[in-house]
N, C-alpha and C positions, 0 to 999 in steps of 0.2 A: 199661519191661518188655521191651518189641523188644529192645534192647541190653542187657539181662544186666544192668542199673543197678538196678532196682527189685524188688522181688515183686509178683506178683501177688495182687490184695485180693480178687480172686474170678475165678469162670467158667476155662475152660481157653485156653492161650495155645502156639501151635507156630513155630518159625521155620525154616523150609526144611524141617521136619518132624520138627524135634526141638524136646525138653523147655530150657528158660530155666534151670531150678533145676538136671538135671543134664549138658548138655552147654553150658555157656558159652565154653570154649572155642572149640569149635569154630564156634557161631555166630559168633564173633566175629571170626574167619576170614573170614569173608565177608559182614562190614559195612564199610560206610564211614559213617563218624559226622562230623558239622557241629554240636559246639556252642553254643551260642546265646553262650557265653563265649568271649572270645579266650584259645587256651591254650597257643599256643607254646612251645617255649625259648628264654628271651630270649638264652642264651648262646651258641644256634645264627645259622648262617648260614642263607638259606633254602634252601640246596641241604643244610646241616648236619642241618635239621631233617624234612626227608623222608628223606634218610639214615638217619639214627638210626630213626625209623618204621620203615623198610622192615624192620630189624633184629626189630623182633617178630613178624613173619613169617614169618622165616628163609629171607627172598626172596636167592637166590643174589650175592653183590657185582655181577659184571658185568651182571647181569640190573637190578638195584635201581639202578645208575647210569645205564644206558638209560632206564631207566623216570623215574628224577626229571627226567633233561634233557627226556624229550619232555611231563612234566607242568609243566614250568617253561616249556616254549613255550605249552604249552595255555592256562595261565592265564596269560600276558603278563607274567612275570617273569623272562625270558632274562635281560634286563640287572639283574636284580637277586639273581644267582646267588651270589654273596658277602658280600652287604647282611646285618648282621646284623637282624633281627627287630624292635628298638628304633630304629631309622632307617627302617621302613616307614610307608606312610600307612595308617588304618583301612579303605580299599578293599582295600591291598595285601595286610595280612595276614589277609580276608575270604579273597581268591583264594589265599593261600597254604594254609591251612586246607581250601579245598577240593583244592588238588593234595595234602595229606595224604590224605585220605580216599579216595582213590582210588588210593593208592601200591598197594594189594593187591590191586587191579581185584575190586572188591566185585561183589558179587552183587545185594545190596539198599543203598541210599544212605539216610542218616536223618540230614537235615537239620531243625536247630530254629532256625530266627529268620533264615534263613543273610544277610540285608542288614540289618540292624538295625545302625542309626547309621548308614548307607551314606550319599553325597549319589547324586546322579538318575544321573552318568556311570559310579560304580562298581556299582551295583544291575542297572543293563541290564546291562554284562558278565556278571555274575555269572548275571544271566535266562539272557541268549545260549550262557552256556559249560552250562548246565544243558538247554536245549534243543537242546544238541546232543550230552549223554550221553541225554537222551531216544531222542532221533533215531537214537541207535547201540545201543538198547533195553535200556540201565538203568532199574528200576525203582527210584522215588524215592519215598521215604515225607517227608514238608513240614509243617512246622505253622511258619501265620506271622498277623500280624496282617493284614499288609497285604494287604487285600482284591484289590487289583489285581494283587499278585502272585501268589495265589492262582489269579485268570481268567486271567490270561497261561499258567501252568505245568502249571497241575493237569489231568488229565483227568478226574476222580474226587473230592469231597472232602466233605467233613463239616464239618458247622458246630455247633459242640459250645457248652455253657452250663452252668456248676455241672458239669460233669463229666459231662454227658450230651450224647447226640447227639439233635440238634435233626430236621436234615434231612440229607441225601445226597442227588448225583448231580452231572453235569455242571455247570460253571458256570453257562453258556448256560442249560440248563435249569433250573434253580434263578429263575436271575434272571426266565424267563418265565414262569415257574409263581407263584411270589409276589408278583413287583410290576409285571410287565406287560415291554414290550419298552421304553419311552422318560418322563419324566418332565417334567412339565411345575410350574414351582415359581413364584412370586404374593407378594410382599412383604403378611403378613397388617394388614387392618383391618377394620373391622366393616362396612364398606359394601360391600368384596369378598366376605365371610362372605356374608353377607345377599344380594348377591346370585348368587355360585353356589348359593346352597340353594333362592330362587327358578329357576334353571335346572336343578334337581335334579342337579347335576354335584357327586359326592364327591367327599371330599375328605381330606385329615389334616395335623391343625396338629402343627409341629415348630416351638417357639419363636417364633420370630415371623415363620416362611416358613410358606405352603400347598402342599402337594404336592398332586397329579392324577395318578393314574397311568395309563397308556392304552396304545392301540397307535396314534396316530393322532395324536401331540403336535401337529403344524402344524395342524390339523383345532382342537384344540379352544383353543391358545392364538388363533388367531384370535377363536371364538368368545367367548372371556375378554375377552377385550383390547378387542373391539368392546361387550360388554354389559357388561363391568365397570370399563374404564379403570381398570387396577390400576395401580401407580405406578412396581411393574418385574415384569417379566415375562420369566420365560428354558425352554429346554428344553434336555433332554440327554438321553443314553442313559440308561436304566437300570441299574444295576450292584450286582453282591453286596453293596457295602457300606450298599444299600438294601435286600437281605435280611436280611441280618446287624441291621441297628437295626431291620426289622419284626420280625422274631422273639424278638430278646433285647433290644429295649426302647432308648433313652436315657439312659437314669441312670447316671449316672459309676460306674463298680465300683473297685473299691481292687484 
């Protein structure tokens, strides 16, 4: 609906303080969009395919050549200035896609999935080059699965289900307000059950681990581990993706 793609099903909707249904144009001027699809031109180069971009803009030639070589340093494809688009790797044409989106020096960025299929070395770039249009105060709108990329980016976010919003707010806060600051997890059997219920210590079964939530993990897996001899026993931080499954459940969705 942000980007001029959808209608709106209800309620009113402004972007920069104009109407979606009559000034698309113009919004669209001043987004940079990441979609969750790779959609280059395979018959571009990657300096071909910013090029051409730049053209719906009606961003000046000598201006739009500046601009692609110093977005072709930003996202680390200097040396891949000629490469056509079908001899890149799927991290490459991730970062290519994002020096798209930024060819018109957007106002608002709306990124959808933007590391989906990434391995671990192209996903942190991509983190890295995003926090630091942060840092030079682009505002980012993001929807992603991965929960961790969400805590590392977002300052702000929503955790949505069926189409509705669940909660809002920081990460940080989120994650201490629903499940505590650290997690403490117990290989489940009925002797371990049995006896944290004798030590009145909650609890919540997830398949066949026991979760404890607390602020005090070292504090209470000691006392576990001495009154219960559980057979493994580990602790970690707590993290959104323990908000996200206390709130919207377990069960596989399609």
């Amino acid at each position: 609906m942000i980007t001029c793609v959808s209608p709106r099903s209800s309620g009113s909707l402004r972007v920069f303080g104009m109407d979606p249904d009559k000034d698309q144009a113009a919004i669209k001027m001043r987004l940079g969009i990441i979609p969750q699809e790779t959609n280059l031109d395979p018959d571009f180069t990657c300096y071909g395919n910013l090029i051409s971009y730049s053209r719906y803009f009606d961003i000046p030639k000598t201006v739009a050549h500046r601009r692609v070589e110093e977005l072709l340093d930003f996202v680390q494809l200097r040396d891949k200035h000629d490469v056509t688009v079908e001899k890149l790797s799927g991290g490459m044409k991730r970062r290519l896609i994002l020096a798209r989106a930024l060819v018109n020096n957007p106002d608002l960025l709306v990124l959808d999935e933007p590391t989906i299929g990434l391995d671990p070395q192209a996903r942190h770039l991509i983190w890295e080059k995003l926090r630091q249009l942060q840092a030079a105060g682009s505002t980012i709108v993001l929807t992603t699965h991965y929960l961790d990329e969400a805590a590392r980016l977002c300052d702000r976010l929503v955790i949505m289900d069926n189409g509705k919003i669940l909660v809002e707010g920081s990460p940080a806060d989120l994650v201490k307000q629903y499940v505590g600051e650290e997690i403490v997890e117990i290989d489940k059997t009925d002797d371990v059950m049995a006896c944290l219920a004798r030590m009145d210590v909650p609890f919540e079964e997830f398949g066949d681990i026991l979760q404890i939530s607390t602020g005090s993990a070292r504090e209470i897996a000691t006392t576990v581990y001495e009154n219960c001899q559980p057979k493994r026993l580990l602790t970690r931080p707590a993290t959104l993706e323990d908000v996200f499954l206390k709130l919207t459940g377990r069960t596989l969705r399609e």
